[in-house]
C-alpha positions in Angstrom: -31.6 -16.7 9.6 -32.6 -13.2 9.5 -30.5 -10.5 7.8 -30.0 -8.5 10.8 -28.4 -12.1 12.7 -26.0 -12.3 9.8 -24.6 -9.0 10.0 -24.0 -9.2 13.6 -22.3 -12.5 12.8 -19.8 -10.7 9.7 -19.4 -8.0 12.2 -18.1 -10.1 14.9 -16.1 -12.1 12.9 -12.1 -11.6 14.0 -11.8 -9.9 10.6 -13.5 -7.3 11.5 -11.6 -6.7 14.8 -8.1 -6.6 13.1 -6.2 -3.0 12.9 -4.9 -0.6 10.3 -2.1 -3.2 9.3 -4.3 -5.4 7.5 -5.3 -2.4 5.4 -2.2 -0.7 5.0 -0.8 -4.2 3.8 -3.0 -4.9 1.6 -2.9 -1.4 -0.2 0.4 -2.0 -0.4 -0.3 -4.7 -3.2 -2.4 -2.4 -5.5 -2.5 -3.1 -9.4 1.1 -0.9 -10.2 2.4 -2.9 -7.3 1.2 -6.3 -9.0 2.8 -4.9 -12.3 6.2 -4.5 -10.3 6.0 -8.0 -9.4 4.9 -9.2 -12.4 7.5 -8.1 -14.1 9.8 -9.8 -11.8 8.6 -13.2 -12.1 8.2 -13.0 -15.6 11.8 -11.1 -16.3 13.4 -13.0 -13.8 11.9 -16.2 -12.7 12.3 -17.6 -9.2 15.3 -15.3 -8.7 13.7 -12.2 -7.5 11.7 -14.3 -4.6 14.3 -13.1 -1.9 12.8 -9.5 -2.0 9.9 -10.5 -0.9 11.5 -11.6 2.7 14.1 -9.1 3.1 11.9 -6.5 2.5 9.4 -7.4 5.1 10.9 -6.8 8.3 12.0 -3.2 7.1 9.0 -2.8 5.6 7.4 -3.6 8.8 9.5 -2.0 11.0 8.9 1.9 9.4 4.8 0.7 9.3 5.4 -0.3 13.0 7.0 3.0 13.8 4.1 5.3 12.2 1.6 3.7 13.5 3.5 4.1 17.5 3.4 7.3 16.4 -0.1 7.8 15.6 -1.1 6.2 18.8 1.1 7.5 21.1 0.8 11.0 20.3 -2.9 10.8 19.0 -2.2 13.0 15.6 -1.1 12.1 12.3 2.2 12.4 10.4 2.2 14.9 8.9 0.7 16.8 12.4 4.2 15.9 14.1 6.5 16.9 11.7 4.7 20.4 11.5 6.1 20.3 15.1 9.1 19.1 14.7 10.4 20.2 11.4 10.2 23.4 9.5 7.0 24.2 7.4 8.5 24.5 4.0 10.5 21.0 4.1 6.8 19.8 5.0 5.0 21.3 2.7 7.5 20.1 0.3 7.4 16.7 1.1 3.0 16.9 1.1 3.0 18.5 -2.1 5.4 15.5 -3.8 3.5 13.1 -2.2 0.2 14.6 -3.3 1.6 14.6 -6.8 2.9 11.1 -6.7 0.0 9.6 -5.0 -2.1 11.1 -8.1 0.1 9.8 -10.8 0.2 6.3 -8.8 -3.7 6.6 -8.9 -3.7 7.2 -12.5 -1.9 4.2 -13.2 -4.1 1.9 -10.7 -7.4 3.1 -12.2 -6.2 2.2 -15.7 -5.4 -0.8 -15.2 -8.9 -1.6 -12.9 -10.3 -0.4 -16.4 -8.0 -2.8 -18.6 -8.5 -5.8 -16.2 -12.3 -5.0 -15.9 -12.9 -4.7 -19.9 -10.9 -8.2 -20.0 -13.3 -9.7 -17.7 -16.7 -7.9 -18.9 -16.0 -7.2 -22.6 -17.1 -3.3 -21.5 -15.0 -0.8 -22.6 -12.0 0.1 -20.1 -12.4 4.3 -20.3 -16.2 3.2 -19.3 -15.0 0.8 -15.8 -12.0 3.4 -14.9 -14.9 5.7 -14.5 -17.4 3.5 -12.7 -14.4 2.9 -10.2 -13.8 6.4 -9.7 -17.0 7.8 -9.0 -17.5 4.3 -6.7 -14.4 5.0 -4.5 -14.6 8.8 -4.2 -18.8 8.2 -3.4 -17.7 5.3 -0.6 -15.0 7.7 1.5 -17.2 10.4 1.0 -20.7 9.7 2.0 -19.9 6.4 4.3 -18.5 7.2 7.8 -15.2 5.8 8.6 -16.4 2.8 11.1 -18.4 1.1 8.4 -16.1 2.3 5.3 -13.3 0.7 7.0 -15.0 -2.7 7.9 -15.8 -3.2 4.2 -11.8 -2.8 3.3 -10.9 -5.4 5.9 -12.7 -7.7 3.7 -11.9 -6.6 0.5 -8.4 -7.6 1.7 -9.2 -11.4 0.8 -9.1 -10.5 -2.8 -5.0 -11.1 -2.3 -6.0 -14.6 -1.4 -6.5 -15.2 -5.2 -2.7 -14.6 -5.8 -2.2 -17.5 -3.3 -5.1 -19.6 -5.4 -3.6 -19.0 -8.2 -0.2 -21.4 -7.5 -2.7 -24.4 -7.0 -3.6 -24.3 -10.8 -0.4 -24.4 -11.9 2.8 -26.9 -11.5 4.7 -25.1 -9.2 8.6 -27.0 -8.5 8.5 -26.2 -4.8 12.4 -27.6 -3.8 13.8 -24.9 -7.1 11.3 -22.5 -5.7 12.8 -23.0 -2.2 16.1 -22.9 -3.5 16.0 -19.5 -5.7 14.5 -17.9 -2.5 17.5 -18.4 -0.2 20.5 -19.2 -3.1 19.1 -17.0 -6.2 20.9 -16.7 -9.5 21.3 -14.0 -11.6 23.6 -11.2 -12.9 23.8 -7.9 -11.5 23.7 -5.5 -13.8 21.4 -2.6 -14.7 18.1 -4.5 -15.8 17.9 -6.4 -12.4 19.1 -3.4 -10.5 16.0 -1.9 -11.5 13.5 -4.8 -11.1 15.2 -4.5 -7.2 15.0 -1.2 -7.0 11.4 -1.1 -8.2 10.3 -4.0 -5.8 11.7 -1.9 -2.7 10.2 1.2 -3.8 6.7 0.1 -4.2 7.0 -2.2 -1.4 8.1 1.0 1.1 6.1 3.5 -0.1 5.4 7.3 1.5 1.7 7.1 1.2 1.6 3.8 3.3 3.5 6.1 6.4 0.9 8.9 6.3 -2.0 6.1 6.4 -1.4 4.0 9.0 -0.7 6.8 11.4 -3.8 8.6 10.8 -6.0 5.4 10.6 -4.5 4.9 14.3 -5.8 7.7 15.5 -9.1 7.3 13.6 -9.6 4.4 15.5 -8.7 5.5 18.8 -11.3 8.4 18.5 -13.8 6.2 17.1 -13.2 4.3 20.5 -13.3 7.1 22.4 -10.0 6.9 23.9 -7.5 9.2 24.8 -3.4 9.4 23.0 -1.4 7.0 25.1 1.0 9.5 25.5 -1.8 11.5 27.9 -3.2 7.8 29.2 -2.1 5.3 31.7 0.7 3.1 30.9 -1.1 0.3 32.1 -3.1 0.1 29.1 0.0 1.1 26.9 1.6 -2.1 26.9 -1.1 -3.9 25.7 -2.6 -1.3 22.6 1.6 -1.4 22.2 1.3 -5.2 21.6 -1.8 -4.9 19.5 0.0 -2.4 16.7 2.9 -5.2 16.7 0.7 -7.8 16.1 -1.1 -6.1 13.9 0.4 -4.3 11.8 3.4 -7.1 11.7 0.9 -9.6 10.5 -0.2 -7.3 8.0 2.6 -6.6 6.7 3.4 -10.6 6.2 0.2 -10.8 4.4 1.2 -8.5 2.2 4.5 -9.9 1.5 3.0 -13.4 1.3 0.8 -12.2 -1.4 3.6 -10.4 -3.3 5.8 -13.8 -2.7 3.0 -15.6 -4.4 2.5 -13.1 -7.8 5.9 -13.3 -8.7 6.0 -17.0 -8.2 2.8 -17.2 -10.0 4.1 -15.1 -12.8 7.6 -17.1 -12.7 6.8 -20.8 -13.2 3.7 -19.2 -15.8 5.0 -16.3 -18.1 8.9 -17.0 -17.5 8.8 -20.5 -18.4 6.7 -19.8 -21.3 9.3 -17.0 -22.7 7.5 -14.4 -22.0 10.4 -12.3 -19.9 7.8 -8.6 -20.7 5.1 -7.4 -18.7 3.7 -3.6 -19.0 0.7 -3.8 -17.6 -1.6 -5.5 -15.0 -3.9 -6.9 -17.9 -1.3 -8.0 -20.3 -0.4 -9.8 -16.7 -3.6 -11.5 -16.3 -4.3 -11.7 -20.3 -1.0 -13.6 -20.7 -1.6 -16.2 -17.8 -5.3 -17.5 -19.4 -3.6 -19.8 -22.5 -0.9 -21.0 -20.1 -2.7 -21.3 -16.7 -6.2 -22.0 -17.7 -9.3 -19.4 -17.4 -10.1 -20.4 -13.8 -6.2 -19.0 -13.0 -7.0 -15.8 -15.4 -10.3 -14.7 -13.3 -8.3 -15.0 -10.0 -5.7 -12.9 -10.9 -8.0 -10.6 -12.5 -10.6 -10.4 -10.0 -7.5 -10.0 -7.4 -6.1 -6.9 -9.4 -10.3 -5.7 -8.7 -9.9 -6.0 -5.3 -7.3 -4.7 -4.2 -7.4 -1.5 -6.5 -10.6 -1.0 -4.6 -8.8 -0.9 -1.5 -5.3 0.9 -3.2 -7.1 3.8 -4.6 -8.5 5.2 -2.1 -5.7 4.3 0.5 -3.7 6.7 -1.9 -6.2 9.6 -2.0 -6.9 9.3 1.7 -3.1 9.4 2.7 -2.5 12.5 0.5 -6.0 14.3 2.0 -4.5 13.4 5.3 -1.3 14.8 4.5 -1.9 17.6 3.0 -5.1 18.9 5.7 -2.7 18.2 8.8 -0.2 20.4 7.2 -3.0 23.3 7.5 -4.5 22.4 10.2 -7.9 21.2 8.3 -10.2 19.1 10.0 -9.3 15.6 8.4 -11.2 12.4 9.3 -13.6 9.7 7.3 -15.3 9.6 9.6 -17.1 13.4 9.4 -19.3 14.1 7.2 -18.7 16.3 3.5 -19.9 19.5 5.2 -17.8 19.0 8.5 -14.7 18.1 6.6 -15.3 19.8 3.4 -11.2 20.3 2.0 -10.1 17.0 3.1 -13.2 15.2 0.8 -12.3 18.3 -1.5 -8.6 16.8 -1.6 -9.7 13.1 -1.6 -11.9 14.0 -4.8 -9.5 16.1 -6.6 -7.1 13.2 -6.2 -8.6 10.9 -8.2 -10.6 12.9 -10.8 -7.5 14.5 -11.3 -6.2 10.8 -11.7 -9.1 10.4 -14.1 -8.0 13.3 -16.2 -4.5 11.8 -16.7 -6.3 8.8 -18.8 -7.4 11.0 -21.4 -3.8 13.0 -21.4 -1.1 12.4 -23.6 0.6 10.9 -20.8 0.3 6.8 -20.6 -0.8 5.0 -18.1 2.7 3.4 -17.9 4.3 6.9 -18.2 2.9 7.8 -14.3 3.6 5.0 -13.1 7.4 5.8 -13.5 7.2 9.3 -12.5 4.9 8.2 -9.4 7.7 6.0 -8.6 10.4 8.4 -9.3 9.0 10.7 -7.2 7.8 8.3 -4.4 11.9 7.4 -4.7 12.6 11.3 -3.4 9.7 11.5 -1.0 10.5 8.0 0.7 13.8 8.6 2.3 14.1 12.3 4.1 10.4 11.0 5.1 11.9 7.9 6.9 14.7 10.2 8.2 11.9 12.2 10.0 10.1 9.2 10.8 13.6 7.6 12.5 13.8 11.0 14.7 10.1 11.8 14.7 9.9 7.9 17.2 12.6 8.6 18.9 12.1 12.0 20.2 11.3 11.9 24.2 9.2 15.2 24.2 6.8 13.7 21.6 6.5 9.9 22.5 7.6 10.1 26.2 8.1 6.8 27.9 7.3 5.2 24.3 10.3 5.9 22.0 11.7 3.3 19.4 13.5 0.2 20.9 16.9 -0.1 20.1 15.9 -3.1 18.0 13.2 -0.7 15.7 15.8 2.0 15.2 18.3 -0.9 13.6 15.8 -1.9 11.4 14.0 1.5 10.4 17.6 3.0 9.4 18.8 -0.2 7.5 15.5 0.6 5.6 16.1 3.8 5.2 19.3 3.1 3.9 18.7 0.7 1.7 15.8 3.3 0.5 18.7 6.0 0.0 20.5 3.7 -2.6 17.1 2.9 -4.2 16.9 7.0 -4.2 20.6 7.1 -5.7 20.1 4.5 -8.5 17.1 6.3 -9.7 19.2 8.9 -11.1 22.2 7.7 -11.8 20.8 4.9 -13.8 
């Protein structure tokens, strides 16, 4: 078979044809995401499974809601709140976002490096640098049509998280069990494991993505915002962003489900209730799981810090370039779209920078989160009005249903917010 037949094959594969969901979702599961969950399992066994599917319809709903927006209006987030809310709470909201998404970087990159110096023996300051100067090369000099086909598979690397349960004895009726009837104390340490799940679960750079990735895909299709189009072929591009954005999300969930089950019936049942980092993670499961279960989680943490990183640095150049009015797509060139590649590379050099700071790896991580904790919820607020404003999405407002959903999340979000500082 000749190489040209098997790249028209990969390319017509029904991976290749799935939306921003997939993406988004998988992002959502980058390597400080896998060190949330980790420490979950491993703190608190089984009993922190229920998260995982509480969290998914809100988290699915807000995702469902940006990405309506995108589509129906044909600009990015941050593009209708510069309509529909004043500057300086914008520019506000960018900027903390900007500085969180860096600081989340910072912490992803490291732990690529740990993982990657675990796996090759090369040291870990050498691989954080290979990965940066990889993902900042792929966004900038490879247009957005084939960049983004390369992502959607790079999403099976949270299949290993799944793979991972079938080298290990998992007690599937306790599993069940803890999911829907879990036990534990409430108290400060678990309020913080929940409130840590939630918040990188429903995070702020995940809204800004998945709007403007909608509306890089409608241009790359050469189609109009459906709020200037036909409703005719509304209903069904509608359908599409449910589907797919609802069965990314699930995937995402899934594969969180299954590393802190992974982590519970490994690390927790050894006595190892501790995890700091995505490494000591994937370190700690090779004398109790076997080396075949300690490459999959490893090369999982790989793959989806590949796709994490620069989902983070693309939502912030999004951001931040809407705000201005900057020409802001992956899929121009450096010299067309010069500041937004200029933001995407400062993001994660800047990133970079932080590994060779005083500040830890671990240390960003928690201010990432603490500020992700202040961006998420006025963000959600404006993405609750932002949907259901008639002049911006006409005939295609939030469904009574959505708006249920998308202010339960945001609630819940609030108290997240709330606990972060009274804690």
């Amino acid at each position: 078979m000749k190489l040209s037949d098997i790249w028209l094959r990969i390319k017509l594969h029904p991976l290749s044809r799935v939306g921003p969901g997939l993406v988004t979702g998988v992002a959502d599961d980058d390597p400080s995401g896998i060190v949330t969950y980790s420490q979950a399992g491993a703190q608190f066994g089984f009993n922190m499974l229920w998260t995982m599917p509480l969290a998914y319809p809100l988290m699915a709903t807000i995702q469902v809601l940006c990405a309506r927006i995108g589509r129906v209006t044909g600009r990015g987030l941050s593009a209708n709140m510069k309509i529909a809310f004043h500057p300086l709470i914008l520019i506000s909201l960018v900027l903390l976002l900007l500085i969180a998404n860096i600081l989340n970087i910072a912490a992803d990159i490291a732990a690529m490096g740990e993982v990657a110096q675990l796996v090759t023996g090369v040291n870990w300051h050498i691989m954080t640098f290979v990965f940066v100067l990889l993902t900042v090369a792929l966004q900038i000099f490879i247009p957005y049509r084939h960049y983004v086909f390369f992502l959607k598979w790079l999403s099976l690397s949270l299949l290993a998280y799944g793979a991972v349960l079938f080298t290990v004895h998992v007690p599937w009726s306790k599993v069940i069990w803890s999911t829907f009837f879990p036990s534990f104390t409430w108290n400060g340490e678990s309020a913080a494991v929940v409130v840590g799940i939630f918040g990188t679960t429903i995070s702020p750079y995940l809204f800004f993505w998945q709007a403007s990735q909608e509306v890089e895909d409608m241009h790359l299709r050469n189609e109009v915002s459906l709020f200037d189009g036909g409703r005719a072929d509304a209903k069904m591009e509608l359908r599409r962003i449910q589907w797919d954005t609802w069965s990314g999300m699930l995937y995402s969930n899934v594969a969180a489900y299954c590393i802190i089950l992974a982590t519970g019936v490994t690390l927790h049942a050894a006595g190892i209730y501790d995890i700091n980092t995505a490494a000591q993670a994937a370190s700690a499961l090779r004398p109790l799981a076997g080396e075949f279960a300690f490459l999959l989680f490893a090369l999982g943490i790989l793959g989806v810090g590949l796709m994490g990183v620069p989902v983070l640095a693309g939502s912030a150049a999004y951001a931040l370039s809407e705000v201005f009015g900057w020409r802001s797509s992956l899929e121009d060139s450096a010299t067309q779209a010069s500041k937004f590649y200029s933001i995407i590379a400062v993001s994660v050099l800047g990133a970079l920078l932080i590994q060779y700071s005083p500040i830890s790896p671990m240390k960003a991580l928690f201010w990432s989160a603490v500020i992700n904790g202040i961006v998420a919820v006025p963000l959600m607020i404006a993405i609750m009005l932002l949907s259901s404003k008639t002049s911006l999405m006409g005939f295609y407002v939030a469904s009574p249903a959505m708006k249920i959903l998308g202010w339960l999340a945001t609630g819940i979000m609030a108290v997240a917010a709330i606990y972060l500082f009274i804690a």
